[in-house]
C-alpha positions, 0 to 999 in steps of 0.5 A: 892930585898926589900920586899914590905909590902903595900897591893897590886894588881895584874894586870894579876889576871884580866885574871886569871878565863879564866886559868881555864881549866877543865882536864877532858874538854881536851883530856886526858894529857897522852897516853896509851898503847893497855893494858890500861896502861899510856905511860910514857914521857921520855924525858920532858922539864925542862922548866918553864911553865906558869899557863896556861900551867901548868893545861892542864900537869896535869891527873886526874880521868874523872869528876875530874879538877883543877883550878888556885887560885893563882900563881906567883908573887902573891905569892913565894915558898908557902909550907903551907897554913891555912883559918881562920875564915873569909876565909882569906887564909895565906900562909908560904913562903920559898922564900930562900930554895935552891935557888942553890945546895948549898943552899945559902942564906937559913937561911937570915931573907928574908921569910913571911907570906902572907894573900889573899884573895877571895873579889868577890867569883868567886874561885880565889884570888885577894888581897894580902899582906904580913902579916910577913915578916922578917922571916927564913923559916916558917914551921908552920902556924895555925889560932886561932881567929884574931890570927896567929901562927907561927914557923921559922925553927931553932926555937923552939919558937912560936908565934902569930901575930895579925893585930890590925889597919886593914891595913893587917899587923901583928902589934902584935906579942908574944911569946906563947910557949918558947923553946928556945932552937935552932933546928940545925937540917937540914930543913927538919929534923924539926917539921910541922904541928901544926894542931888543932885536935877534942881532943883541942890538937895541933900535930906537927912531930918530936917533943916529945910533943903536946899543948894544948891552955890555955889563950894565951899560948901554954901548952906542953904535953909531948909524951911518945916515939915522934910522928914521922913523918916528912913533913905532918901531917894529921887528919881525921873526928875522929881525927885519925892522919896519919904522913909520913916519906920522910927520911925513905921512909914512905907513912904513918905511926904512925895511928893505935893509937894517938902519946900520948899513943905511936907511933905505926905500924903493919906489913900489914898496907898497903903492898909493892905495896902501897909504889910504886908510878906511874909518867907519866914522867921520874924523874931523880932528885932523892935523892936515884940515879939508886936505886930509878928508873925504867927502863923508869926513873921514880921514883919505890918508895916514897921518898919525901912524905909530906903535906898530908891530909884527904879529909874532904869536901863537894864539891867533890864526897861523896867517897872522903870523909875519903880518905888520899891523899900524895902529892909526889913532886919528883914524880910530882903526889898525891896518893889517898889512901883509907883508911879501918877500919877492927875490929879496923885495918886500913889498906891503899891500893892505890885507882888505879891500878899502876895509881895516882889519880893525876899525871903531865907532868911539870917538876917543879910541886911540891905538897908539901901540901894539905887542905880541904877549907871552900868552900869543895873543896881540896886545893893543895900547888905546890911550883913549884921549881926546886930543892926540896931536902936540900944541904945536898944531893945536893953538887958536887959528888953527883948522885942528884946535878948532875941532878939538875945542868944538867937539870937547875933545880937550875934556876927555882925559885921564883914562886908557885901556888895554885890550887882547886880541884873541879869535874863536877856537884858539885859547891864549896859551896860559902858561905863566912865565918864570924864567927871572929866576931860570938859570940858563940851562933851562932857558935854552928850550924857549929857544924853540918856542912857538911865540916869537915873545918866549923866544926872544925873552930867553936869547935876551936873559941868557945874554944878559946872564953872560953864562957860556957853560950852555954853549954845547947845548946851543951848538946842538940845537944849531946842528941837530934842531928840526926848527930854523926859528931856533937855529937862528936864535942858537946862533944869535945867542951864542953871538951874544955869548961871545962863544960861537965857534967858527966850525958852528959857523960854518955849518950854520952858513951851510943850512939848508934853509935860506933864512938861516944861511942869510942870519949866518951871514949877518952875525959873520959881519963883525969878524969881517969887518975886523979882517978874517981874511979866511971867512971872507974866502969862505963866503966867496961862493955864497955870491952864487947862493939861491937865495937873494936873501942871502946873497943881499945879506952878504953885500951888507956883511962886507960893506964896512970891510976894507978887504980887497977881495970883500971889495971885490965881491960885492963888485961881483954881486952888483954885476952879476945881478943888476935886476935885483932892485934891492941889491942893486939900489942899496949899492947905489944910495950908499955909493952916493951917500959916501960921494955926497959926505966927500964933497960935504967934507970938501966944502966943509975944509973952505968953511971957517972953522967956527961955520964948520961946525955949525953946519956939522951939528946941523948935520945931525939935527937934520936927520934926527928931525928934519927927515921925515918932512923932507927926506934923507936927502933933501928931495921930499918923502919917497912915494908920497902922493902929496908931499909933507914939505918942500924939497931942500935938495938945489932949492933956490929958497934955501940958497936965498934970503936968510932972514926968511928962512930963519923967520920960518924955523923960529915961527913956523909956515903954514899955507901954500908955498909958492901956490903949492899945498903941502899936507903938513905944516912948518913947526916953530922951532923957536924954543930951542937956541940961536945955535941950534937955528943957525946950525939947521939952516947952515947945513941945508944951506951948504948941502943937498945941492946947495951953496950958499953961506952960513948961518951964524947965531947972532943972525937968528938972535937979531931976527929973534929980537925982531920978531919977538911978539910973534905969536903965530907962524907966517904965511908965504905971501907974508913972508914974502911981503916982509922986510 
């Protein structure tokens, strides 16, 4: 069908404020057992339900309720959306993901970018039009000023569009980051996020870098080991992300430190029971087969967590604040998660017991991602598809395709909705943001603004606007402001402004609060890391700080500095503080991981020249992709009851038969390894090329502990050509069998 570009307006969007039903004004949606415990529906309809009938399915806590913002034909497949200053809301849609089991028609240049908007402040958006069009598959949206940026999948490009006429359509695009080298991966083993976070940094998952704005363009930095992660990318008030792994079955990951200074997790972070997820009805269409359900059919672990985000709002319960919510489209539910700061740790746990905090009886409900709004309510994103898994699992054979084709989940396409959470008593703030045409000056109070949205949009404007003459008034509110949230932003801002004086330092480094102190800390870290040996003796003493926030902080900040007596302090710190895990592992893996990279390098040196290289771009292959099944280290998925995959780390497979180890990357594996049953499965690889297959399998091979040679090109092309009529992946016992 032709994609209209004109503005348009839907009719039935009239009617719209009369679907807004309150959860909590109805009987509740589920009944329960003389235990208290909810009944689970075993037998649900597949059937596609109107908006209407969609919002009295869903059960949510007493006070809490969800209303319609906008839905179908308005919008299709939405699967990201981001507000920019003016409130407008953009939406990515991938209205060519899986329109059937095989995936047909994915990659066809079909998908855009719409922007709706809320012209009479009632809650619900009226006006629409397609901003973008011919685009494949859009991953990545963020908002600068009048500027909208924009990644497709299979693109390492990014670009920003502008609508300069008025008419509502982008009329200007340019290339603001160049890669151009293509993702072949899968769609969903590719990069999402790109959110602005408090240090002026863009964070993506996946990739090895992160941005940072510069006059027009994106400047990568590069990640010593990957920022993980896969489909979500979440930040809290503090700038503390919080990655997820659908792929390794992770709820959350990778938040105990920023990606920059290396990816971490600890044992106890949160424990089996968090990963545990409690649907109100049966979910038979699931990726891990029989292994993944109950007894009554419904999904007993995470396996399609995506979109998360920190409630950072104003217009639901103050408890909700700080909260991580992971939106789980295969189980039909969101977790709320609370999350716990103890000496530095942080720890989740499930804010119910063995319940959701939001959980639906439709069938095609899919929350795929959530977002604080400029009104401080939360936003969720229900790509309301039948069919949320790539082809790769879905083909003839497989337990996934089977469901999908007997439940006519394959027929259900085409639509999406995107609702509000709001809770009685609490009214979203209606205040309509203008701050596009703002000059600085004014965008300077929003930097104390309740909802962490209106904070953020004016710290990113005033950055991006470059304009230092507001410099005195974010000095005053660093010293003068009653709020730290607004401190922290002054600082940041005038970090990114490039004006930060070291005296505003200093006070700021001497703030009664601790978070303020520990984001003091942080935004010393580039001046440290250029050599100032003076701020280096002035954080001496801070190895003594009460908090362990900030004294964690200032191991970080000093990593990267070759300064003796940066050295030196950290040394202090690991010492002076061994029961701190935090501290204590994070010095640890990193010392390991330069240990490692050492002897890699060193081993590398007896390589060929032509082996070395393949084994270096395996290196980065390896943890764009390979991490989430197997671990940043090759030793499986940190607290994982049951393992994705295999451990690589000093595997004698892996030192073993070539050939079958590249049977596996160019087929896929499926079923038992050596009489073990791992939750996921192997995917083919073998779209991409003989190099790509070579370079994986000679960096596993000559790493992690083991020692075997290199894999070169024309190896997995001869077993290609072998295997050419090969149509489904292997088993172990066939592998083992062939010759």
């Amino acid at each position: 069908m032709k994609l209209s570009n004109k503005i348009f307006y839907c009719a039935f969007i009239l009617s719209l404020p009369a679907l807004f039903y309150a959860c909590s004004a109805l009987k509740d949606t589920v009944k329960r057992d003389a235990s208290g415990k909810i009944v689970v529906k075993t037998n649900p309809s597949s059937k596609y339900l109107s908006p209407k009938e969609s919002l009295q399915s869903f059960h949510l806590p007493k006070g809490y309720r969800m209303e319609l913002v906008a839905s179908e034909p308005m919008i299709s497949e939405p699967v990201a959306i981001t507000f920019d200053g003016n409130g407008r809301m953009f939406v990515a849609e991938m209205n060519t993901y899986m329109k059937d089991v095989k995936g047909t028609g994915q990659m066809e240049p079909v998908c855009t970018v719409k922007r709706l908007e809320d012209t009479n402040g009632d809650g619900v958006m009226d006006k629409s039009v397609i901003f973008i069009d011919k685009l494949i598959l859009p991953r990545l949206i963020q908002t600068l000023d009048d500027r909208l940026l924009v990644a497709e999948t299979n693109s390492n490009n990014i670009y920003s569009y502008r609508d300069t006429d008025g008419d509502g359509k982008a009329d200007e695009k340019k290339l603001v980051y160049r890669n151009d080298v293509a993702s072949t991966n899968n769609l969903e083993h590719q990069k999402s996020g790109l959110i602005w976070n408090l240090d002026n940094r863009l964070y993506v998952t996946y990739d090895n870098i992160r941005y940072r704005y510069n006059n027009g363009e994106l400047k990568a930095e590069k990640l010593i080991n990957g920022s993980g992660g896969q489909w979500g990318l979440a930040n809290d008030n503090y700038g503390r992300l919080f990655y997820s792994s659908a792929g390794g079955e992770t709820p959350a990951l990778d938040f105990q430190q920023n990606p920059y200074f290396g990816r971490l997790d600890i044992g106890g972070q949160y424990d089996q029971e968090f990963r545990a997820v409690w649907p109100i009805i049966s979910t038979p269409d699931v990726q891990g087969g029989v292994n993944r359900l109950r007894k009554d059919s419904t999904l007993n672990n995470f396996t399609a967590c995506s979109g998360q985000s920190v409630f950072r709002g104003n217009s639901l319960p103050a408890d909700m604040v700080g909260d991580l919510l992971i939106p789980e489209p295969v189980g039909r539910l969101i977790r709320r998660a609370k999350v716990t700061n103890t000496d530095g740790f942080i720890t989740l746990k499930n804010a119910y017991k063995e319940e959701e905090f939001l959980a639906s009886t439709d069938m095609n409900f899919r929350p795929v991602n959530s977002l604080t709004g400029p009104d401080g309510c939360l936003y969720i994103v229900d790509m309301y598809h039948g069919i949320i898994q790539e082809s790769n699992w879905t083909k003839s054979g497989t337990f996934l395709g089977a469901q999908i084709l007997s439940k006519k989940f394959d027929k259900n396409i085409g639509r999406g909705r995107i609702y509000r959470l709001v809770y009685d008593g609490i009214k979203p703030d209606k205040t309509k943001p203008n701050t596009l045409g703002m000059p600085s000056s004014e965008l300077v109070q929003y930097l104390s603004h309740p909802n962490g949205w209106w904070r953020d949009n004016a710290q990113k404007l005033m950055v991006i606007k470059g304009d230092q003459s507001v410099a005195p008034a974010l000095k005053d509110l660093v010293l003068n402001s009653p709020d730290p949230l607004a401190r922290i932003h002054a600082i940041w801002t005038l970090d990114g402004l490039k004006a930060l004086d070291k005296s505003t330092l200093q006070a700021a480094l001497k703030d009664k609060d601790a978070n303020v102190r520990k984001n003091a800390v942080w935004v010393a870290e580039e001046a440290i890391t250029k050599g100032d040996e003076g701020l280096i003796t002035f954080l001496e003493p801070f190895v003594n700080d009460e908090s362990a926030d900030v004294r964690f902080q200032l191991a970080l900040s000093l990593r990267f500095s070759e300064s003796e007596k940066a050295k030196s302090i950290i040394n202090e710190l690991v010492e002076k503080y061994p029961k701190n895990r935090v501290l204590t592992e994070s010095y640890r893996k990193y010392f390991v991981l330069q240990r490692e990279q050492k002897l890699h390098e060193m081993a590398s040196k007896q390589l060929a020249e032509e082996d070395r290289k393949l084994v270096l771009k395996g290196a980065t292959i390896y943890s764009q992709l390979c991490t989430t099944c197997h671990g940043p280290e090759g030793k499986g998925v940190l607290g994982a009851k049951d393992l994705p995959a295999p451990p690589l780390a000093a595997n004698k497979q892996v030192n073993g038969d070539p050939v079958k180890l590249i049977r596996i990357l160019l087929q896929g594996l499926k079923g038992p390894i050596d009489g073990k049953v791992y939750a996921d499965e192997m995917p083919a690889l073998g779209a991409n090329d003989d190099e790509y297959i070579a370079s994986i399998l000679s960096y596993i091979r000559n790493g992690m502990g083991n020692k075997a040679s290199a894999i070169k090109p024309n190896d997995v092309k001869k077993v290609r050509e072998q295997t050419v009529n090969r149509a489904h992946p292997w088993t172990w016992v066939e592998l083992n069998s062939s010759k």
